[in-house]
N, C-alpha and C positions, 0 to 999 in steps of 0.2 A: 504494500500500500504506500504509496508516495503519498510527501509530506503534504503538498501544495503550494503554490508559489504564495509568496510573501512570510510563510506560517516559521519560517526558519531565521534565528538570532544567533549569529556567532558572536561568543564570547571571547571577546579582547584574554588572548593570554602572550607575555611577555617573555617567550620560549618556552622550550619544556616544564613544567609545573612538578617537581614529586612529591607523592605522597607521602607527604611529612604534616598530616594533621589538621593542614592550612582548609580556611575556609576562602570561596569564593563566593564573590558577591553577583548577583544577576540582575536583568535588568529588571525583574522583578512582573508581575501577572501571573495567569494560568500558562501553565502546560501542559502537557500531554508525556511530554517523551524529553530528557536530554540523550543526546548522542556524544557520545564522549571516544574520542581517539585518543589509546594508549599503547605504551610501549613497555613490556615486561621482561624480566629474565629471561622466569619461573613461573610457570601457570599459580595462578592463585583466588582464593574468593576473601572478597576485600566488602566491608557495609560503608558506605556512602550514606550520611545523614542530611536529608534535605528539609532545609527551615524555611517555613511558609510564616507567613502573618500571625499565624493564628497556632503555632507548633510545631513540633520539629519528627518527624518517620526515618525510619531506617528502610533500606535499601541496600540488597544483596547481589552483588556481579561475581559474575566467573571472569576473572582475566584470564585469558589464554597468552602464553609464551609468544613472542611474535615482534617483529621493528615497529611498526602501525598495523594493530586490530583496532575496529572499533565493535564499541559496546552502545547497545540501547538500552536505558533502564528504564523503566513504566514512573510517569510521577499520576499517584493514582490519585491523591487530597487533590480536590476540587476547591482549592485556596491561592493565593497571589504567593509565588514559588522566587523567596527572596536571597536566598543563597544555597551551598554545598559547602558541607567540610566534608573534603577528604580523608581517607585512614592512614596511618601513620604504617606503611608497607616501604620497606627497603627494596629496592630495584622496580620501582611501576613510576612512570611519568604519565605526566599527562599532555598527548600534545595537543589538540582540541576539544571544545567543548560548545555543543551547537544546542539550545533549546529551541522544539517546537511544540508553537501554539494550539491552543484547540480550532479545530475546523470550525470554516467560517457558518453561519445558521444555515438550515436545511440539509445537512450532512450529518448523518449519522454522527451522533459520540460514542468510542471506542468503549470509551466505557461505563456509559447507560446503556449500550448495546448487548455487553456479554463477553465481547472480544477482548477486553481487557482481565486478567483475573486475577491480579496480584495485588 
C-alpha cells in the first residue's frame, strides 16, 4: 500500500543518529506509520518509545543485520505523535527517519479498518 503523495515528512537528521537513548523531536500531529532506515551489526529487537501529547507506548522492531534496512513501525495512539526516544543499542544507527500521515478523508483508516493490529 503506498503512502500517498504529500502524507510523507522527513525528519531532518544531522548524519547517522545511534542509538544511544537520544530522543527525537517530530514535527509533531497524527500518524500512521514512521519508517525508519537503519544500519546494524547484529540483528536485534530494540523498543522504541513514542510520546504523543497525551502519553508515551512502547514499540517493538526486529533490526535485521544489514548497511541500510529499513523498518516500519505501526504508531497505532490516534494522538498528535511528538517525538521518539531511541534505545540505548550498541552498533544500530539510524540513518533516516520519515513519518507518515493518516490518509487524507474518504480512505479507509488502516486502523479502524482491521489492517492494523498492533
Amino acid at each position: 500500500m503506498s503512502a500517498g503523495p504529500g502524507r510523507l515528512a522527513a525528519v531532518p537528521l544531522e548524519g547517522p543518529v545511534p542509538f544511544d537513548g537520544r530522543m527525537l523531536e517530530l514535527p509533531g500531529g497524527r500518524c500512521d506509520w514512521l519508517h525508519l532506515t537503519v544500519r546494524a551489526r547484529e540483528a536485534a529487537e530494540v523498543t522504541l518509545w513514542l510520546h504523543f501529547a497525551g502519553g508515551t507506548d512502547p514499540e517493538t522492531a526486529g533490526v535485521p543485520a544489514g548497511e541500510a534496512v529499513r523498518l516500519r513501525v505501526p504508531v497505532t495512539r490516534r494522538d498528535a505523535l511528538e517525538g521518539v526516544r531511541l534505545p540505548e543499542r550498541e552498533g544500530i544507527d539510524l540513518l533516516a527517519l520519515t513519518t507518515v500521515a493518516p490518509a487524507p478523508a474518504g480512505l479507509p483508516d488502516p486502523h479502524e479498518s482491521g489492517l492494523v493490529t498492533t
